[in-house]
Each structure stands twice: as C-alpha cells, then as structure tokens.
N, C-alpha and C positions, 0 to 999 in steps of 0.2 A: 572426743568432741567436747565441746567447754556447755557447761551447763546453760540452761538459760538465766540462771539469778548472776552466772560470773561474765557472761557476753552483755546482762544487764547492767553490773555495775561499770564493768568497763564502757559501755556506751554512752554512761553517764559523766562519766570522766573526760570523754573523748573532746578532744578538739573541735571536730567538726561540730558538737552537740551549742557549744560556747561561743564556737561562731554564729550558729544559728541564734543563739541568745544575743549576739550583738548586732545581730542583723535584722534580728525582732526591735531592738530598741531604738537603732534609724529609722524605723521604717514605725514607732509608734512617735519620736516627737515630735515631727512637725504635724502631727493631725490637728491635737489643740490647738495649736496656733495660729489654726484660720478657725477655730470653732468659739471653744469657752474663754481662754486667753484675750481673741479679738473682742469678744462680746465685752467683756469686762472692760478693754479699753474702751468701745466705744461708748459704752456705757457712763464710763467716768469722764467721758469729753461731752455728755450731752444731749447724745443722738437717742432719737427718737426710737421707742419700742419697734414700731413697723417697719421700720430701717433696719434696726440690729435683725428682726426676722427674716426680710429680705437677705439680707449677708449671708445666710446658711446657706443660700445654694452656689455658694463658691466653692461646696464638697460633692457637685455633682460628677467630677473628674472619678470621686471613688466610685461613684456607681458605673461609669460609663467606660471606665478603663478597658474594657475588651474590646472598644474600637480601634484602637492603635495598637493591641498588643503586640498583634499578627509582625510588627516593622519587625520586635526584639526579639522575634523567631528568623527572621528575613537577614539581618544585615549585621555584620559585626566591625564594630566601630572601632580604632584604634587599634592597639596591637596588643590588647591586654586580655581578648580572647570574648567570645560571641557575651557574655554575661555579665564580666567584671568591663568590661568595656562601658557598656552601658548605666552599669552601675557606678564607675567613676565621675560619667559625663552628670548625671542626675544628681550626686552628692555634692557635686562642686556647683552646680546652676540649684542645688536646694539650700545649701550655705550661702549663695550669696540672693536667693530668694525670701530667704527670712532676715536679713540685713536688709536688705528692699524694703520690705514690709515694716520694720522698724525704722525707718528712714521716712516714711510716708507719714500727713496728719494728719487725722479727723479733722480738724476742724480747718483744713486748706482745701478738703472737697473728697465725700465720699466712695464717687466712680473711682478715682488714683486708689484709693486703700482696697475698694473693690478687687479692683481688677492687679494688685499687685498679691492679695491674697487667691483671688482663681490659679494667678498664674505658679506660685507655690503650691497649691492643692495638687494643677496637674503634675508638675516635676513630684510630690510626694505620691499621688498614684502610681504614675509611670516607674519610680522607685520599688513599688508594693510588688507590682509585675515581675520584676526583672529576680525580685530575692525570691519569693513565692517558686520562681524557676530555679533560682541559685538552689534554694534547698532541697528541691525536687530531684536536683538531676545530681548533688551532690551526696545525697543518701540513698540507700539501699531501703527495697521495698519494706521491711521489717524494723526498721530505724525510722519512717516518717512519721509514729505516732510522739515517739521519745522527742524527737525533732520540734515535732510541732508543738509541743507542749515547752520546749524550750525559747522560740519564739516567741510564745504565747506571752511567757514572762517578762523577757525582756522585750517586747512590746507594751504591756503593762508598765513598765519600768518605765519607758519613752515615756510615755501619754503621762505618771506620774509626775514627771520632772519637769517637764511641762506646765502643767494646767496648776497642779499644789504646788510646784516648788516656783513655777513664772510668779502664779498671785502674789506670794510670799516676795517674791523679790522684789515684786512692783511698788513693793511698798518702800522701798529701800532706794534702789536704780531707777526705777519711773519704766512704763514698760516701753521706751526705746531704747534701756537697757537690756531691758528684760529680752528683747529679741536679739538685739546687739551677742549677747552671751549666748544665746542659744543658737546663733549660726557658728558661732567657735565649736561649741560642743556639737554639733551637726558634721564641722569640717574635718576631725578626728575618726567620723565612718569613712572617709577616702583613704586612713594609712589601716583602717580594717579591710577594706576590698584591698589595695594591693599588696598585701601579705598574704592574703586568701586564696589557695590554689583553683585554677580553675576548672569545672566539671568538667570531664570526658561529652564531646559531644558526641551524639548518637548517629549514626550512618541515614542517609535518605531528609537529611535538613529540608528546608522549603529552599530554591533553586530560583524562582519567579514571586513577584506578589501576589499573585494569581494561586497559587499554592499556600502561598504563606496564609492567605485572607479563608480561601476555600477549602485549604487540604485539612485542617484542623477537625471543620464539617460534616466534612465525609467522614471522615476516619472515625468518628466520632458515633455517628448513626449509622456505621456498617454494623455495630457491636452491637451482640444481645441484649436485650432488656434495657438498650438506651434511652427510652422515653420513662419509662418504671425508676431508671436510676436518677433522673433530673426530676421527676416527682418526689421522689425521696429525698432528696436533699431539698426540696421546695420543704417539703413535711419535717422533714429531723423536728428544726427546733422551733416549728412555728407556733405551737401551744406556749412552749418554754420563750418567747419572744414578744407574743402578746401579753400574756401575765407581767414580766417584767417591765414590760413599757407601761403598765398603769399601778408600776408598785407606787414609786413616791407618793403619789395621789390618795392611792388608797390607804397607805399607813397615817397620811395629814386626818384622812376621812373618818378615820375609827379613833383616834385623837393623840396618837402621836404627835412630840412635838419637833420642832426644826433641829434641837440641840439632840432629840435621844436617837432621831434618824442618823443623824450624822455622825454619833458613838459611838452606833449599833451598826446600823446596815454600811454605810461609808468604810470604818475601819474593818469590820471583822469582817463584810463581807468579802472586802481585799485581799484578805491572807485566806479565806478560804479558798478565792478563785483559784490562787496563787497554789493553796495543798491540791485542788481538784484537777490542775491542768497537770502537777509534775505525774500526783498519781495514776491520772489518763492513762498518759505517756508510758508507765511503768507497768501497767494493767492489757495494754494494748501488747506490747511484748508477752505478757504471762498468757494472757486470755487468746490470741489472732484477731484481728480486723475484727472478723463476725460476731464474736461474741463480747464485743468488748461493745460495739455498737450496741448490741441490742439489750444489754447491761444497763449500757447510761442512759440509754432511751428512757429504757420502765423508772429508773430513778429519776430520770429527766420530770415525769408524768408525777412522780408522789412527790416531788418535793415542788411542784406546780400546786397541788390539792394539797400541800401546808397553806397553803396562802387562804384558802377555803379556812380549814381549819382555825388558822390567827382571827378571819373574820368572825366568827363563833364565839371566841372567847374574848376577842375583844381585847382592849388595851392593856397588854400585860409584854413587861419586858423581859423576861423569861425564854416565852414563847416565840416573841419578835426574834431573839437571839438564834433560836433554835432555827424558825424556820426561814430567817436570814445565811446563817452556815449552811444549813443543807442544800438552798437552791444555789449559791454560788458554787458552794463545790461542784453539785449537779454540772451547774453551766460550764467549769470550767473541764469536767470530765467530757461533758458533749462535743465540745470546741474541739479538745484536743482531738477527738475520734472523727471529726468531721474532716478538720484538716488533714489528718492522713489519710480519709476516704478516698478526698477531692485528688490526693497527691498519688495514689495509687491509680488514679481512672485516667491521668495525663499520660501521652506516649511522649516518650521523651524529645521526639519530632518537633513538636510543637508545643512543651511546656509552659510558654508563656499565655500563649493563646488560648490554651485548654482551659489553664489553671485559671485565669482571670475570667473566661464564662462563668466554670462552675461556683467561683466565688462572686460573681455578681448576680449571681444566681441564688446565693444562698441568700446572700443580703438584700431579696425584696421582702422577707417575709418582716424584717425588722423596715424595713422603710417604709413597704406599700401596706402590706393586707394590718401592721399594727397601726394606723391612723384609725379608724373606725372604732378601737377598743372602749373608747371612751364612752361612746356612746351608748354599746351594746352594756358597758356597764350598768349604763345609767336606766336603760331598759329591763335588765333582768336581774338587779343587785349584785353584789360583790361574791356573796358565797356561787350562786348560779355561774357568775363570769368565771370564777376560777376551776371549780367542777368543768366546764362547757373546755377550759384552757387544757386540764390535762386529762377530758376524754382525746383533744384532735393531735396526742400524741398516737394515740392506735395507728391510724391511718397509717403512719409512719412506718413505725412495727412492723406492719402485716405486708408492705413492700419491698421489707427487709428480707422478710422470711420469702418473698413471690421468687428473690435470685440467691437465695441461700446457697443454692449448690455450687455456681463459678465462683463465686463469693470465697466459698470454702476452700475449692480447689486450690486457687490462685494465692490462697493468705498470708501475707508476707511472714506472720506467725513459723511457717513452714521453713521458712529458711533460717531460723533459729535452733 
C-alpha cells in the first residue's frame, strides 16, 4: 500500500488538486470587482462616502446564495453534464458581466452601475456554488483538505489580480480598461471547465423541486449531532473573525503607521496565509479530519491572544511581525480545515445545497456577530477584547470533542 507522505506528494502533483486551484481563482476575481475595485472607481468619479457605503450590499448574493442553490442540484443544463453545464453558463454571463460593469459610468447615474454590479455579484455567487460542488463530488473524502487548501490559493490569487493588480492598472488603462481586461481573463475559466472531466453523479439526485429545496433538510437533520455540528461551525472561527476585524484599527491605535501596516501585515501576512492553507491541507492528510481540526483550533486561540500580547508591548515591529505571521498562518490552517469539514458533511445528492448552507453559515460569524467588535473594544480595552476573542475559541473545541467519536470513525484520514 503507498505510504501516506508518497499518496501525499502525489496528490499534490495531481491534476485534479490544479484544477481546484484554478477554479479557486475564478471563483476569487470577480469578488473585488464589485467591492474595493468599484469603491476606488467610484471614489475617483466623485461619489459621495454614504453612496460608496451603500454599494457593498451588491455582495449580498454571497450571503444569500443557498436560496437558489437547490436549482444546480435539480436541473442539468446543456449537455456538458449536471456541474460543468452550469459552470459554463455562469462563466460566460460573468465575462460578459464585468464588460457590463465596465461599460457602465458613474457619473451617467448610480442605480445602472448599482444594479450592473448586483447582477455580477449574483452570476459570481451562483459560480461559488456550482465549484464548491465541482470539488466536492470530484475528490475523495481524504483529498478535500489538500483540495481546499489549493482553492484556497488560487482564490487568493483571483482577488490579488484583481483588487492590487486592477488599482495598478487603473492607473495606466483607466478602470474601464481595468474591467475590460478582466472579463478576458474571467473568459479563459470557460476553456478550464470544458477540459475538466465531469464528477460521477451520485444515485438518488433530487427528481422534483420539491426535493431538491426540502431533501437537502431532511437529510441533513436526520444525522447525529446535527444541531452540535452547525454550532460548531458557527464557533470554529468566531474568536479568530472578531479579532481580525478590529486588527487594522487597533494597530493605527497603538501607533502604527499606514506605510508599516502595509509592509508588515499586508505582505507578509499574504505569504503566510498562503504557507498556513498549503500546510493545512498537507496536515489534514498526516493528522485525519479530527485532529487536524482541533490542532488549528487551539493555535487558532494563541495566535488570537498574540494580539493581547502586541497590545502590551506596544509599538514594536518586531513583535507586529511575529504576531502578524502566526495568526495568518493560523487563519489560513483553519480555513483550509473548515473547508473540508464543510465538504465532508455534504451528501453527494445534494452538494450544492448543502455545501452553500454550511458555508453561509459559516460566514455570519464574519458579517453579523463581528459588527459590534468595535464597540465592545471600546468598552473593555484592547488587551480585554483580545483575551475575551481567544477565550470564545473553547466553546468551539469542546463541540469538537461532544462528536469526536463519528468524527473519528468516518475520517477520510482512514482511507489513506
């Protein structure tokens, strides 16, 4: 039987792993494009702060994506097969969605750029859906940490080319260039799907919509410790989600300045995420599921209470350094462990649907419960808030440990 360090290297090599890397990076560049990209446009045409503010909820498609998923479990489009089908139709209406978008002016009337960026948002959710499912059903339970740590990157990758390399360009093309070019580089993910074999579908599909919308549901909360496991995934990284959403502020607060955040945390923190997701991925093969989980967790929690720490000592770049690398790593070993949680608790019936819950599931802890961070800042000081951030990693932990046992059983680790 082939070891686990030589089924490792070779999975690293693997095609399918590459794919998933390029299918991570469709699926990260049109994000900016209706976010920091737009902002800067409209920023340089003019518009009003309370307007540009306004404009972020054209990314409400990403949260809300598991209302429609249920269709791209239901129906298979074309003849390219239940996944690449859908994935062809969304790459060709998101290439010529960001040519739209770039076509459109500020300053001819806000509502047109609005609603030309919504309707990009949702073609780029709808997208998220369908690969989310492509990688699911096309890897083996024991490959989706490796997987998703390959995603991981080249979604990183997306969103850089984007938002650092749009600005950059803006400057040069003006950014109706800027998106002009990034629907060419968007149209090049259509000859990546039809090269891309398509997953084996799994016997017992959804038959009616009625299934498609409801079978997910059931199926779902027939299973042990269902309510335990969507708490857990509420908890994973909510400590690690709050802290980070009041880093910038808090590094301006202790006296960092704009150019050393941006040397320190901006760059390195990059390449760190970038070591912490491959090692995930490579960790999660060595360690199974379970314990790779509850690994990054506890490191998830001490590189939370670096941030305590920094505030102690105070402006020192050093320290910034240090406890910049460890929590991006952190973040990006958590990520990658999450994603194959989420990919392992899908039945392959309904991957789309599953998988777009649990992942809009994970992401209220970044949208909803991190708004108030600031305040409770401002309430109990910095060293408190970041203590207070990676006690409410426990909770986490100990939900881990409540289904330890199927957990174990089932470990894709096992099939290695």
């Amino acid at each position: 039987m082939m070891t686990t360090a030589r089924l490792g290297l070779k999975l690293f090599l693997s095609p399918r792993m590459w794919l998933a890397g390029l299918m991570g990076f469709a699926s990260g560049l049109p994000l900016l494009l209706t976010l920091s990209v737009l902002q800067a446009w409209l920023k340089a045409e003019g518009v009003d702060l309370a307007t540009i503010g306004f404009i972020g909820l054209v990314g409400l498609p990403y949260t809300l994506k598991f209302l429609w998923a249920p269709l791209f479990d239901r129906y298979i489009p074309l003849s390219l097969g239940r996944r690449r089908g859908w994935l062809v139709i969304f790459q060709v209406l998101l290439a010529g969605g960001i040519a739209l978008l770039g076509l459109t002016s500020p300053a001819d009337g806000i509502p047109t750029v609005a609603a030309a960026a919504l309707l990009l948002a949702f073609f780029s959710a709808s997208q998220d859906i369908v690969i989310d499912a492509y990688r699911r059903e096309s890897l083996a339970d024991a490959e989706q940490g490796l997987g998703a740590a390959y995603y991981v990157c080249g979604y990183q990758l997306g969103t850089l080319l984007a938002a650092g390399g749009g600005l950059i360009l803006a400057d040069v093309v003006g950014f109706k260039g800027v998106y002009l070019l990034m629907a060419g580089v968007m149209a090049t993910a259509i000859i990546v799907t039809l090269l891309a074999p398509e997953p084996k579908m799994a016997a017992g599909q959804p038959t009616s919509l009625k299934d498609a919308f409801a079978g997910p549901l059931v199926e779902f909360f027939q299973r042990r410790d269902a309510v335990l496991v969507l708490a857990f995934i509420l908890l994973y990284k909510l400590g690690d989600n709050m802290a980070s959403h009041m880093s910038i502020p808090f590094y301006l607060d202790i006296g960092f300045s704009n150019t050393e955040i941006g040397s320190v945390v901006k760059l390195l923190g990059t390449w760190a995420i970038f070591i912490g997701t491959f090692a995930g991925g490579a960790l999660i093969l060595r360690l199974g599921l379970f314990r790779a989980l509850l690994l990054f967790g506890v490191l998830q929690g001490l590189s939370t209470a670096g941030f305590a720490l920094l505030a102690m000592v105070g402006h020192n770049l050093f320290w910034l350094g240090g406890v910049v690398a460890f929590e991006n790593l952190t973040i990006g070993l958590g990520r990658s462990a999450l994603l194959a949680f989420m990919a392992f608790l899908t039945n392959r019936r309904f991957t789309a649907t599953q998988f777009a819950l649990l992942a809009s599931l994970a992401g209220v802890p970044r949208v909803i419960v991190s708004a108030p961070t600031g305040w409770l800042a401002e309430q109990i000081g910095w060293i408190s808030f970041f203590v207070s951030c990676a006690v409410i990693a426990i909770p986490g932990l100990v939900l881990l440990l409540a289904f330890r046992t199927w957990l174990r059983e089932k470990d894709p680790a096992a099939a290695v």
